[in-house]
N, CA, C and O atoms as CSV, one atom per row, in Angstrom:
chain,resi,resn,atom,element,x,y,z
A,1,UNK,N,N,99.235,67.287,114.660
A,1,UNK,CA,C,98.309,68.384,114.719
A,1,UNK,C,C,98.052,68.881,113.305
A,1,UNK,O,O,98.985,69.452,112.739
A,2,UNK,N,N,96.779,68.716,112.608
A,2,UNK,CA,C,96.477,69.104,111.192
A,2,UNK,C,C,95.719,70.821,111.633
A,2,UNK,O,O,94.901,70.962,112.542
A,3,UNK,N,N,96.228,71.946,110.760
A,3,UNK,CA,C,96.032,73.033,110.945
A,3,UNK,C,C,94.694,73.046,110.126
A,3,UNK,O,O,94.689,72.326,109.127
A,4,UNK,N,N,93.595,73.738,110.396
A,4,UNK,CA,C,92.095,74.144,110.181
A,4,UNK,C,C,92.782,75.020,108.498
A,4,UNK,O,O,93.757,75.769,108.432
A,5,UNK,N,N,91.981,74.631,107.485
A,5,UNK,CA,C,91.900,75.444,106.316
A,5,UNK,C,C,91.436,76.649,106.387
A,5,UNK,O,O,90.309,76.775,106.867
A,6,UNK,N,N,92.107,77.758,105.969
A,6,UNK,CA,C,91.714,79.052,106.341
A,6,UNK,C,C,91.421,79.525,105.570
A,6,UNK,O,O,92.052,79.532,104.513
A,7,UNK,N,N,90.242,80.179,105.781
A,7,UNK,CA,C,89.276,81.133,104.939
A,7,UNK,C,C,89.602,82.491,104.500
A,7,UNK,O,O,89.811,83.408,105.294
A,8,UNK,N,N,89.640,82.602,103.328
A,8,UNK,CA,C,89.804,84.094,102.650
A,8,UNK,C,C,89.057,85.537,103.300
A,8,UNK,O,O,89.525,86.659,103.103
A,9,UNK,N,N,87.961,85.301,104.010
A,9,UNK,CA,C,87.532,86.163,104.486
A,9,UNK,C,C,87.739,86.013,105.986
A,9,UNK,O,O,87.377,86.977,106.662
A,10,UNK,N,N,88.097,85.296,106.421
A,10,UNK,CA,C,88.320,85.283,108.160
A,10,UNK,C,C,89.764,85.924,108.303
A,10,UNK,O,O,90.073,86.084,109.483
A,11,UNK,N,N,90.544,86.255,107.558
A,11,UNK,CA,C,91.924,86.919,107.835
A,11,UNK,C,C,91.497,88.493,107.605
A,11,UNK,O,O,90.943,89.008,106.634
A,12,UNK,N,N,91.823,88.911,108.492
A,12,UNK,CA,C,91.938,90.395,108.611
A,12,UNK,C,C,92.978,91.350,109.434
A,12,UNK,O,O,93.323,91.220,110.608
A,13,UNK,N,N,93.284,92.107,108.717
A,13,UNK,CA,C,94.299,93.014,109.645
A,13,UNK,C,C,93.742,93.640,110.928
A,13,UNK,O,O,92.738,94.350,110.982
A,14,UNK,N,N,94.639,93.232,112.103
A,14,UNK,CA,C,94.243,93.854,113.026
A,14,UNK,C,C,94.539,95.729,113.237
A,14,UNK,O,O,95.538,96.408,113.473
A,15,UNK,N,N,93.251,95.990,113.029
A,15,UNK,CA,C,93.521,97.549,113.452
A,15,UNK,C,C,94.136,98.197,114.893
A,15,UNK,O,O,94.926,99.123,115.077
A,16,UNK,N,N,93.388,97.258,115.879
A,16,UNK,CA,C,93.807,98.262,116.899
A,16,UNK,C,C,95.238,97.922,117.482
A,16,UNK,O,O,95.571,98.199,118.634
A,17,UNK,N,N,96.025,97.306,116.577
A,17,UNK,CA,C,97.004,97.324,117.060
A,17,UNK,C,C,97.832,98.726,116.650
A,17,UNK,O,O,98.742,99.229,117.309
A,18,UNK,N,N,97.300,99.201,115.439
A,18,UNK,CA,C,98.069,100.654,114.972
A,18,UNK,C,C,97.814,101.672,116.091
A,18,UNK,O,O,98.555,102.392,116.761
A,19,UNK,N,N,96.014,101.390,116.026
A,19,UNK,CA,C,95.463,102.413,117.160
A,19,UNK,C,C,96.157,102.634,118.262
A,19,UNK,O,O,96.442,103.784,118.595
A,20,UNK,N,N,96.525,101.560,118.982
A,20,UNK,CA,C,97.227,101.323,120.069
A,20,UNK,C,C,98.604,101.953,120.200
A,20,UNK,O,O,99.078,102.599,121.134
A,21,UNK,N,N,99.072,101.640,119.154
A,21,UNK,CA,C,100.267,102.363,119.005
A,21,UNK,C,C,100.440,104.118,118.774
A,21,UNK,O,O,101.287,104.874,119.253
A,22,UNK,N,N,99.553,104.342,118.064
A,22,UNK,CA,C,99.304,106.394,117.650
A,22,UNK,C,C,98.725,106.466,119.486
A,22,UNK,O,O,99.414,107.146,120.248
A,23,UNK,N,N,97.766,105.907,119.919
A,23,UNK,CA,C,97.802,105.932,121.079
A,23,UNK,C,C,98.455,106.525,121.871
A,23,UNK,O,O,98.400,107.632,122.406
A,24,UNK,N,N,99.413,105.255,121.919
A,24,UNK,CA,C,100.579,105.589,123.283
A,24,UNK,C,C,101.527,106.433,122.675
A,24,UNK,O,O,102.034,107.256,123.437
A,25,UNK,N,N,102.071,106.451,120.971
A,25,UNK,CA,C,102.942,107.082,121.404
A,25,UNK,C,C,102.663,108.263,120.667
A,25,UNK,O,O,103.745,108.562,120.162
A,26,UNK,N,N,101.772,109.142,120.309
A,26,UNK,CA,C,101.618,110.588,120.383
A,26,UNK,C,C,99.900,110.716,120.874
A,26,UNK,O,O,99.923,111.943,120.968
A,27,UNK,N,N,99.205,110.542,121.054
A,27,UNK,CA,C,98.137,110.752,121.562
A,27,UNK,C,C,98.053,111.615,122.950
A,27,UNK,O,O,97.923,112.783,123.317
A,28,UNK,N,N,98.213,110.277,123.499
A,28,UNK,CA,C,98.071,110.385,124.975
A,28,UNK,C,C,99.261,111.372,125.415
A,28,UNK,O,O,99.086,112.446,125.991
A,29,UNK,N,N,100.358,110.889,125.087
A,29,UNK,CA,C,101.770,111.444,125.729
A,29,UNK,C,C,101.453,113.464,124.977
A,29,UNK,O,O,101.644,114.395,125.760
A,30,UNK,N,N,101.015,113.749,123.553
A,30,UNK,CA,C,100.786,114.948,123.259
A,30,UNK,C,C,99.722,116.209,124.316
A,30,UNK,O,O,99.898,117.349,124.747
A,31,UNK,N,N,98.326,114.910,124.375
A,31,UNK,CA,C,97.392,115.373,125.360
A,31,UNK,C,C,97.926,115.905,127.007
A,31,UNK,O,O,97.558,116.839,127.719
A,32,UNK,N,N,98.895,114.886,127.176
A,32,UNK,CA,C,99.598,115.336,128.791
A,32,UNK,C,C,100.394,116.225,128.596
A,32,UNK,O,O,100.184,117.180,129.344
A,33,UNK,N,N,101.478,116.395,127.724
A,33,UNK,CA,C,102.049,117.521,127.649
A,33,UNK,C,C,101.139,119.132,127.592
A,33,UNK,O,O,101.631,120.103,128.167
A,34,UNK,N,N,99.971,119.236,126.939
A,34,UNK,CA,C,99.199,120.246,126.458
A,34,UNK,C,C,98.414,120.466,128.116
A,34,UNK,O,O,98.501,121.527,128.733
A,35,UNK,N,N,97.793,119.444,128.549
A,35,UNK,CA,C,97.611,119.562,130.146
A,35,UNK,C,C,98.340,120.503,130.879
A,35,UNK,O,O,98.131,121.658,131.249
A,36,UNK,N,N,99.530,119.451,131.022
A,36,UNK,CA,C,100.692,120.139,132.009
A,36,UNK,C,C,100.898,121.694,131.713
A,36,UNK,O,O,100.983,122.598,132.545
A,37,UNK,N,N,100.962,121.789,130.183
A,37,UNK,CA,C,101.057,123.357,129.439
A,37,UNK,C,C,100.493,124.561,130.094
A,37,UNK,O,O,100.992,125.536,130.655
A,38,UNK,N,N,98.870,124.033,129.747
A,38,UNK,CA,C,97.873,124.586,130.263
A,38,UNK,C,C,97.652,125.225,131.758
A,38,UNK,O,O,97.257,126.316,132.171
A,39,UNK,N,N,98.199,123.745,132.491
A,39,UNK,CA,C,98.009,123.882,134.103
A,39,UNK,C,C,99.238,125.089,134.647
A,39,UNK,O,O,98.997,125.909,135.533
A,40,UNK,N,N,100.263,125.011,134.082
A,40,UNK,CA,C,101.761,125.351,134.018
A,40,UNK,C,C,101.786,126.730,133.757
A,40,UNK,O,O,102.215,127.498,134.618
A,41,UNK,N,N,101.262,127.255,132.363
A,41,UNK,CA,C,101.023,128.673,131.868
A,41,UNK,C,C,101.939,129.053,130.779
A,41,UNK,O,O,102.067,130.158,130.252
A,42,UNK,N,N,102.740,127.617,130.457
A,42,UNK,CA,C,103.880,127.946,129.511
A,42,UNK,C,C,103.372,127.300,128.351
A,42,UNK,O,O,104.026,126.409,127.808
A,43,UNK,N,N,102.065,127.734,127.846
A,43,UNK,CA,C,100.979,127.199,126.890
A,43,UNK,C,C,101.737,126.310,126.047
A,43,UNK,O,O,101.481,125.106,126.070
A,44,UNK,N,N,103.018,126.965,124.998
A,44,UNK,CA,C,103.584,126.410,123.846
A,44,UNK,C,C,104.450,125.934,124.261
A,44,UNK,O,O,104.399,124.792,123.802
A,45,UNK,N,N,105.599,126.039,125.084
A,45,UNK,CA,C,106.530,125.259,125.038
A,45,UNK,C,C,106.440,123.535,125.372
A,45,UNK,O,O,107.274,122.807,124.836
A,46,UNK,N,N,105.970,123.272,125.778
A,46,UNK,CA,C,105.894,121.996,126.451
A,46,UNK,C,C,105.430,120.842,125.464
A,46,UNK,O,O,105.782,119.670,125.332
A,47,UNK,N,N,104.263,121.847,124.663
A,47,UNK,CA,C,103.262,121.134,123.714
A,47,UNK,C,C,104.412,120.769,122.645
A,47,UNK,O,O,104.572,119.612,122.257
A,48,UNK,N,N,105.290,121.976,122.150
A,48,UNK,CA,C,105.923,121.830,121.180
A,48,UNK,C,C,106.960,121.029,121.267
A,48,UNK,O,O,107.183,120.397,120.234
A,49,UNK,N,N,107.984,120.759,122.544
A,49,UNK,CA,C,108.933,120.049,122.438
A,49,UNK,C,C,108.306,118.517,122.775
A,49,UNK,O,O,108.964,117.476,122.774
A,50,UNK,N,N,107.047,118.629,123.028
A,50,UNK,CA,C,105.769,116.853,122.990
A,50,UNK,C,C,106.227,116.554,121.542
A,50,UNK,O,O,106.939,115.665,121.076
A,51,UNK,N,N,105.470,117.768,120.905
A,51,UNK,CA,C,105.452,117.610,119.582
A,51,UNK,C,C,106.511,116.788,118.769
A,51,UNK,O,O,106.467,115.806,118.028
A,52,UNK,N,N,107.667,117.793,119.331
A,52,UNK,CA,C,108.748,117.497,118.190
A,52,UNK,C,C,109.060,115.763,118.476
A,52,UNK,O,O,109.097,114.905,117.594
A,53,UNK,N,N,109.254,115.556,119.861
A,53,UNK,CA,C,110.020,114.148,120.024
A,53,UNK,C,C,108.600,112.796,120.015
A,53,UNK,O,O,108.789,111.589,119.868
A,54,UNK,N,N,107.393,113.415,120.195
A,54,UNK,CA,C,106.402,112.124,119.533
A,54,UNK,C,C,106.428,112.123,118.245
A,54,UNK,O,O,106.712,111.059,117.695
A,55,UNK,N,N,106.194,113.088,117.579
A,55,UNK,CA,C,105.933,112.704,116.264
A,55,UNK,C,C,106.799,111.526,115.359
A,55,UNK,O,O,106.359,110.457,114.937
A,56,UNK,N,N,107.783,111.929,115.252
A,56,UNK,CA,C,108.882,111.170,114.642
A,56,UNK,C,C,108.738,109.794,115.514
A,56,UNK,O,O,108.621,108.749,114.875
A,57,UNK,N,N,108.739,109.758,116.502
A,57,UNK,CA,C,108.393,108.723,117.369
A,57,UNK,C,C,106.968,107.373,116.820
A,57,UNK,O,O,106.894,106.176,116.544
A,58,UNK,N,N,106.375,108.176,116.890
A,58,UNK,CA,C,105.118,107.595,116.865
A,58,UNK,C,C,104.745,107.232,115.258
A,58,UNK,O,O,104.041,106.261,114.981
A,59,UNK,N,N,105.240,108.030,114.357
A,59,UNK,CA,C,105.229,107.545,112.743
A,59,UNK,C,C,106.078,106.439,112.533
A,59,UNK,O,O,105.702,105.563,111.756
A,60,UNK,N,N,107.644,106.302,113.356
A,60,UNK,CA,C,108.099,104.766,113.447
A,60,UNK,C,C,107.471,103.554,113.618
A,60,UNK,O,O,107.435,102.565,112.886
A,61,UNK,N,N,106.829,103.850,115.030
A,61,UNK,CA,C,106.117,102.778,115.835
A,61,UNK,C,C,105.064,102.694,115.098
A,61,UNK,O,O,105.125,101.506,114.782
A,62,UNK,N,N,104.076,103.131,114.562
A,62,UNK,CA,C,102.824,103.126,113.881
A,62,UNK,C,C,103.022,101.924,112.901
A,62,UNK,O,O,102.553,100.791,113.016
A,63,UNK,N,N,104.053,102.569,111.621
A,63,UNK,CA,C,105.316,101.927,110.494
A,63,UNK,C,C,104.930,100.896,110.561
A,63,UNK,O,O,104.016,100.293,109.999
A,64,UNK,N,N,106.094,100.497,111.738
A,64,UNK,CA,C,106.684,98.793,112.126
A,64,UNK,C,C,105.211,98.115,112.871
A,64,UNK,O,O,105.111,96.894,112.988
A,65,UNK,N,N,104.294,98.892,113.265
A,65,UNK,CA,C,103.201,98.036,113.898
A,65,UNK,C,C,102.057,97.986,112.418
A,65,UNK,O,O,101.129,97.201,112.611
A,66,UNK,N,N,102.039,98.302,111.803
A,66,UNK,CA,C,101.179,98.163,110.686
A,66,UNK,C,C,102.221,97.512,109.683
A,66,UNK,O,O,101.578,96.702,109.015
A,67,UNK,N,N,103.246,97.513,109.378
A,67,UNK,CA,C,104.130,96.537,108.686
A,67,UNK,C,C,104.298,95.326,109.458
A,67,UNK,O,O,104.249,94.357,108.701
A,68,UNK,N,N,104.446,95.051,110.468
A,68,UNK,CA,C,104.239,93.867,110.682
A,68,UNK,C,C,102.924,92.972,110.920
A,68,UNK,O,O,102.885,91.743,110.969
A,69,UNK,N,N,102.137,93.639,111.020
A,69,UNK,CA,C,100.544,93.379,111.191
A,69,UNK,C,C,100.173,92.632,109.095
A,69,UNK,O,O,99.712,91.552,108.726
A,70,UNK,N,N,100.707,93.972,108.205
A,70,UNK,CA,C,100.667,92.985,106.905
A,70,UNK,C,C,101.737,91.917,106.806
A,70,UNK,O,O,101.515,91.072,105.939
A,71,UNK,N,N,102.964,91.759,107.578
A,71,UNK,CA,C,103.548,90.421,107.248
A,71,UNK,C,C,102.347,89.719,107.706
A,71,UNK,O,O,101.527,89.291,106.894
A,72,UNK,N,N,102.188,89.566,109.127
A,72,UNK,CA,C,101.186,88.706,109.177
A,72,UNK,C,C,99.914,88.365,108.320
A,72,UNK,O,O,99.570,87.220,108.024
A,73,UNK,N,N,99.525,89.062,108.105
A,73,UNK,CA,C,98.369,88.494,107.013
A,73,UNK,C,C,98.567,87.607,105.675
A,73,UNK,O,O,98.043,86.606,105.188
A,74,UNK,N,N,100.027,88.875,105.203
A,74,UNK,CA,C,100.269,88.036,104.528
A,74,UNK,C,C,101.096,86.454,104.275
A,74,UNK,O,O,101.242,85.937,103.168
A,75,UNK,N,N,101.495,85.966,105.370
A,75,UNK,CA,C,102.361,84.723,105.857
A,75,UNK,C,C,100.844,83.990,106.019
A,75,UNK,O,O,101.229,82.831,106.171
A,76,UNK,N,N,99.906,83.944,106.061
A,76,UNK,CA,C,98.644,83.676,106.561
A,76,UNK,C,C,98.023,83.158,105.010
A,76,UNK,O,O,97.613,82.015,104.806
A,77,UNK,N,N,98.048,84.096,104.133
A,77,UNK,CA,C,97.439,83.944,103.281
A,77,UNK,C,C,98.329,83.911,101.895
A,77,UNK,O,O,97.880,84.047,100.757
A,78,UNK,N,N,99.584,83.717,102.238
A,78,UNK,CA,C,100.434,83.096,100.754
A,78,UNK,C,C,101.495,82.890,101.421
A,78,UNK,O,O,102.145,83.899,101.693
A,79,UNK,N,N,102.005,81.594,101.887
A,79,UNK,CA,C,103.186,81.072,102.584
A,79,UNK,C,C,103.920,81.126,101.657
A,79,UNK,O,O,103.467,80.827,100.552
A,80,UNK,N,N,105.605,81.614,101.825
A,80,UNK,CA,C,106.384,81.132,101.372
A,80,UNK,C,C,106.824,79.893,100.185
A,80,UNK,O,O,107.271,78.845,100.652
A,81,UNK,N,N,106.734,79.982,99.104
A,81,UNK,CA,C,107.285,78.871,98.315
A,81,UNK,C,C,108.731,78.370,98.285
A,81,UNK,O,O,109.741,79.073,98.315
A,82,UNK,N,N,108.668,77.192,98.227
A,82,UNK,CA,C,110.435,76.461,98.067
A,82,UNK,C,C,110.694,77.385,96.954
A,82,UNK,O,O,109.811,77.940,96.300
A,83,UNK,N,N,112.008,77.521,96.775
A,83,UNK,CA,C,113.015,78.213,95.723
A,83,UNK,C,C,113.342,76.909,95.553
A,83,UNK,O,O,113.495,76.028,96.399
A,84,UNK,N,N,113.466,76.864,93.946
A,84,UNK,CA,C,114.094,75.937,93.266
A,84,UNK,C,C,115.408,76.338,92.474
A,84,UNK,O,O,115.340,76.999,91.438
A,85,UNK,N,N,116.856,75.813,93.130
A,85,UNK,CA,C,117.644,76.831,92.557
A,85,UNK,C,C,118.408,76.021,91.333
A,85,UNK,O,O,118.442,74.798,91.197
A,86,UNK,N,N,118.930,76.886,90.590
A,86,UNK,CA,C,119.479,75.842,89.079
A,86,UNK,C,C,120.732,75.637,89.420
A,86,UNK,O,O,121.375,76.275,90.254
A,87,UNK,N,N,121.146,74.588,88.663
A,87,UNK,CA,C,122.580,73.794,89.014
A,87,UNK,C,C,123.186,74.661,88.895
A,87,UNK,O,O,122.624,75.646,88.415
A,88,UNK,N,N,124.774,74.778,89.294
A,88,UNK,CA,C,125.489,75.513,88.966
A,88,UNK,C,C,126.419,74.675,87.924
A,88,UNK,O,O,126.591,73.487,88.196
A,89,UNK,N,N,127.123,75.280,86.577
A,89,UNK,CA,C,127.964,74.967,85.940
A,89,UNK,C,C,129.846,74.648,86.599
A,89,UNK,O,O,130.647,75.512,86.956
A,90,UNK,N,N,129.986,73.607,86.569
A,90,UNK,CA,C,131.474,73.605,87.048
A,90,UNK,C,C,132.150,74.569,85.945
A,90,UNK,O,O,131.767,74.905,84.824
A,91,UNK,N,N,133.308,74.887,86.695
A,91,UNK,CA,C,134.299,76.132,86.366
A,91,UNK,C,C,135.386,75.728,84.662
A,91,UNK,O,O,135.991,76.632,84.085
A,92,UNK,N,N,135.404,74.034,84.083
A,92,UNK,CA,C,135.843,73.950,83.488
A,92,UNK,C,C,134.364,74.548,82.170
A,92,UNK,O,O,134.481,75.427,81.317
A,93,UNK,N,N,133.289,73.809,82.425
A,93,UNK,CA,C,132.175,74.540,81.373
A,93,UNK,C,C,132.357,75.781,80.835
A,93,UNK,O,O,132.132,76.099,79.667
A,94,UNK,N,N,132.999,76.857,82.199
A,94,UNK,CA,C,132.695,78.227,81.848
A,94,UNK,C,C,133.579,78.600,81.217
A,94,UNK,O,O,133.434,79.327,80.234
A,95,UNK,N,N,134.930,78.092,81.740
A,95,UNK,CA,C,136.208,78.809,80.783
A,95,UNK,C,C,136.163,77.441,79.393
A,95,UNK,O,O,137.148,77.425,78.655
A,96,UNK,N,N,135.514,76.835,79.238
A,96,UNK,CA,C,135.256,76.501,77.620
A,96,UNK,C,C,134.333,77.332,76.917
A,96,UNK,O,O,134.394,77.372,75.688
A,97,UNK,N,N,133.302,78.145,77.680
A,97,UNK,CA,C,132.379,78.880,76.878
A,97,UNK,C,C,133.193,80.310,76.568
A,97,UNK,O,O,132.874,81.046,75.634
A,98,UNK,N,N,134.155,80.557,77.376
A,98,UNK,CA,C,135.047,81.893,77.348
A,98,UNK,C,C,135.783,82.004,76.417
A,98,UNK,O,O,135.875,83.007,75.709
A,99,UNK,N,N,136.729,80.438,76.238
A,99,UNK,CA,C,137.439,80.156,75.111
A,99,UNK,C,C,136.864,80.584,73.607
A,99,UNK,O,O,137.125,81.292,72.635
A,100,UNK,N,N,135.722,79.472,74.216
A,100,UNK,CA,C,134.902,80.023,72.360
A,100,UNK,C,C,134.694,80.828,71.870
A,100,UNK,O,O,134.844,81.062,70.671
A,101,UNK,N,N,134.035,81.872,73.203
A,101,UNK,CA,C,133.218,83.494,72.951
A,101,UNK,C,C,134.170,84.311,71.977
A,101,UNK,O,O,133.948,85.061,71.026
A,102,UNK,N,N,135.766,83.679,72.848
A,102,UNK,CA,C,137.020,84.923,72.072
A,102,UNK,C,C,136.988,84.591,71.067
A,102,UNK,O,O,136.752,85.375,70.147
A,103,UNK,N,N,137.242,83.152,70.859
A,103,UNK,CA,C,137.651,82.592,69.403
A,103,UNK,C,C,136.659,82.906,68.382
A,103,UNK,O,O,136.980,82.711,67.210
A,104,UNK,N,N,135.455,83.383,68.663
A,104,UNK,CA,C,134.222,83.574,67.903
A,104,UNK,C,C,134.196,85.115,67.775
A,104,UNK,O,O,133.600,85.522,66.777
A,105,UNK,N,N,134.560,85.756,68.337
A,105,UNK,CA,C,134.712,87.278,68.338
A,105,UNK,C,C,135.973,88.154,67.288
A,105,UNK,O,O,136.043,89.225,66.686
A,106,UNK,N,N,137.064,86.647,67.587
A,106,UNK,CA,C,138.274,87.284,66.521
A,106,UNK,C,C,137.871,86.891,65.623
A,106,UNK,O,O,138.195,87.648,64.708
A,107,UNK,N,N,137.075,85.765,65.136
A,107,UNK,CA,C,136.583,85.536,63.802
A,107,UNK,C,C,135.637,86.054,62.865
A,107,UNK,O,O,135.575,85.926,61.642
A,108,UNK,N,N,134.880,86.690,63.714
A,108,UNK,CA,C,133.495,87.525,63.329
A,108,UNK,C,C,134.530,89.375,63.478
A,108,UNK,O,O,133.882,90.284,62.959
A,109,UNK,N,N,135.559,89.712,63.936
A,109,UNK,CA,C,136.016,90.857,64.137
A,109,UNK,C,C,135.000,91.608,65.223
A,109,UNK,O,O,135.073,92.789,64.885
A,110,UNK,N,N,134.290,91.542,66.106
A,110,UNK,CA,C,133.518,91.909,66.999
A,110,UNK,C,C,134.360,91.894,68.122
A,110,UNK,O,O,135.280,91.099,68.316
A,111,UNK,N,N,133.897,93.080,69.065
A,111,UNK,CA,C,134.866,92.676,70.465
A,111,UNK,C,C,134.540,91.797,71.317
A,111,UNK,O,O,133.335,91.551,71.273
A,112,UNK,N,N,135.048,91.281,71.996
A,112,UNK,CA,C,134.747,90.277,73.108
A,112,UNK,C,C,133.964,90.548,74.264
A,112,UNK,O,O,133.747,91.736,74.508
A,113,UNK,N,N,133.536,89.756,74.958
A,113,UNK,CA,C,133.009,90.003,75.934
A,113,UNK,C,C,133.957,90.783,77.016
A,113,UNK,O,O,135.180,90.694,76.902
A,114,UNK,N,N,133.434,91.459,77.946
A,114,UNK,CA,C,134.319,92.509,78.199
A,114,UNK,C,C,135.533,93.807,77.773
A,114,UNK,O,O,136.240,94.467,78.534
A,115,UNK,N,N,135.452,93.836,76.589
A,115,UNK,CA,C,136.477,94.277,75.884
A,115,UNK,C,C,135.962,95.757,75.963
A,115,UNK,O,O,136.830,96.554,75.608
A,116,UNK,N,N,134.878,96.279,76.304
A,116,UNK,CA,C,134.333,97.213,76.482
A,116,UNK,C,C,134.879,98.548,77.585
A,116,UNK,O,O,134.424,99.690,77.652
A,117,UNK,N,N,135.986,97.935,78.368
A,117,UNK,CA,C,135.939,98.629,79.674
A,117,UNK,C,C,136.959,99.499,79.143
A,117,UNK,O,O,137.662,99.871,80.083
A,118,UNK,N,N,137.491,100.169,77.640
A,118,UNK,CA,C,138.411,100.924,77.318
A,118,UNK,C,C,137.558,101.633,76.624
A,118,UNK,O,O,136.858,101.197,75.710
A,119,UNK,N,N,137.590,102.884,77.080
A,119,UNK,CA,C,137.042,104.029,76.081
A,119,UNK,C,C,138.002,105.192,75.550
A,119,UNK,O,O,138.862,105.696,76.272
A,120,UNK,N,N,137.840,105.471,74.580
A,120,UNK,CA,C,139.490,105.914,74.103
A,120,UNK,C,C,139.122,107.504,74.701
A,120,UNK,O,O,140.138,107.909,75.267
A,121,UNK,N,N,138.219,108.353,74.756
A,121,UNK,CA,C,138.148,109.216,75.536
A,121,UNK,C,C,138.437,109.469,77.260
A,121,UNK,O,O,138.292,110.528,77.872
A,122,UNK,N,N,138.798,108.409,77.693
A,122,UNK,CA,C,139.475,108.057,78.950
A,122,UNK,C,C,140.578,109.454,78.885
A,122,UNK,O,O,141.233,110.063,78.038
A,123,UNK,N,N,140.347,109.496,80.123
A,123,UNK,CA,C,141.872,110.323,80.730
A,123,UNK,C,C,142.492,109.463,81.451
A,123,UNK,O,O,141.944,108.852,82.368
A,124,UNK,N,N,143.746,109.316,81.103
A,124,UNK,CA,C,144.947,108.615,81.774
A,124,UNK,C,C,145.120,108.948,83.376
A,124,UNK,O,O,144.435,109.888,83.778
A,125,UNK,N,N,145.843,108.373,84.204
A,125,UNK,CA,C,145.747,109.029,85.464
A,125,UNK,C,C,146.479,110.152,85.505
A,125,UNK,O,O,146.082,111.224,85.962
A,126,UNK,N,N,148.132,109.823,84.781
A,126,UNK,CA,C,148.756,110.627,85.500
A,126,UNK,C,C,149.486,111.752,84.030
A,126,UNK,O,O,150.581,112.309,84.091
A,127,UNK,N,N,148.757,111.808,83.132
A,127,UNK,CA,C,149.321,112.325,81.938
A,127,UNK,C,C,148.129,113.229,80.976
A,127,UNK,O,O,146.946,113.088,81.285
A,128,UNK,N,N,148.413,113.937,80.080
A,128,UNK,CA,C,147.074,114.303,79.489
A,128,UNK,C,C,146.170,113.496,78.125
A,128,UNK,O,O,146.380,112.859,77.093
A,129,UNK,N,N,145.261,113.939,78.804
A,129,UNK,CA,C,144.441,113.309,77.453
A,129,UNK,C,C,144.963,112.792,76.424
A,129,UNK,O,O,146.125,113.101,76.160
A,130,UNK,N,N,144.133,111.725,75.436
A,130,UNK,CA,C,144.542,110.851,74.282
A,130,UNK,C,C,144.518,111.533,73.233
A,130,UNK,O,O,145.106,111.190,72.207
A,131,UNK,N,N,143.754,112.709,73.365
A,131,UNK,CA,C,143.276,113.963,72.148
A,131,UNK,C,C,143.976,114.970,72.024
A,131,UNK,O,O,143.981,115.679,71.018
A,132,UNK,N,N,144.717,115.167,73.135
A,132,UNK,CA,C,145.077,116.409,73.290
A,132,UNK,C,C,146.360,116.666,72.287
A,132,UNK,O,O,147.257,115.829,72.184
A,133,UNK,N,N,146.357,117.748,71.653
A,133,UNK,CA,C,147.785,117.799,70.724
A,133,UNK,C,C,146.860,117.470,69.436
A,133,UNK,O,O,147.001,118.336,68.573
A,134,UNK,N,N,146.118,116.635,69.146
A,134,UNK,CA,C,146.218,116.038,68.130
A,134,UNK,C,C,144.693,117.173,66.969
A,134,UNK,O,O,143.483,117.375,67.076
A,135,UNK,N,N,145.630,117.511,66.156
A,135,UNK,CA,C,144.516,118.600,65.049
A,135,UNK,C,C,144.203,117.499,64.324
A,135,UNK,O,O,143.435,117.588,63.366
């Protein structure tokens, strides 16, 4: 089965699928609550506790129906590329490049790689400061 070449302008996001969704889930369900309100005589309450539990509701569903509506387009109109991943170095390479780094660091007087993780302003855990006492 050879798939039809697809045209840059024939892909489009489907709207009424959002529609569909604000729809059902605060539209309609807000409108019946405000009904019932109305018919009922308890004008605000009904509307408001519609309110509170569509809203949050319906900004999810909206979300995920318009986020998945652009995956689709976009899976449509820029597939996935292979990852090309780089070799990995065996473990003797690395501790020869480690070796060197030091040996190149005591020679140049520079610190080493990692040598960084001591800051002399450190507080000790269980004692006071490195400064302290000292005029």
């Amino acid at each position: 089965m050879t798939l039809a070449p697809i045209r840059m302008d024939a892909v489009r996001i489907d709207v009424r699928r959002g529609v569909r969704a604000l729809l059902l889930t605060l539209v309609i369900p807000v409108s019946l609550a405000l009904a019932v309100d109305l018919a009922a005589g308890s004008l605000p309450w009904l509307t408001v506790v519609a309110s509170l539990i569509c809203l949050p509701l319906a900004a999810i569903v909206v979300n995920r129906t318009v986020l998945a509506e652009f995956d689709r387009v976009v899976a449509l109109l820029a597939p996935p590329q292979e990852v090309v991943a780089e070799p990995e170095k065996p473990a003797e390479i690395e501790m020869q490049e480690g070796v060197e780094g030091q040996a190149a660091a005591e020679l140049t007087g520079q610190p080493a790689r990692g040598a960084g993780d001591f800051i002399p302003t450190d507080r000790p855990l269980g004692g006071p400061s490195f400064t302290e006492g000292a005029q």
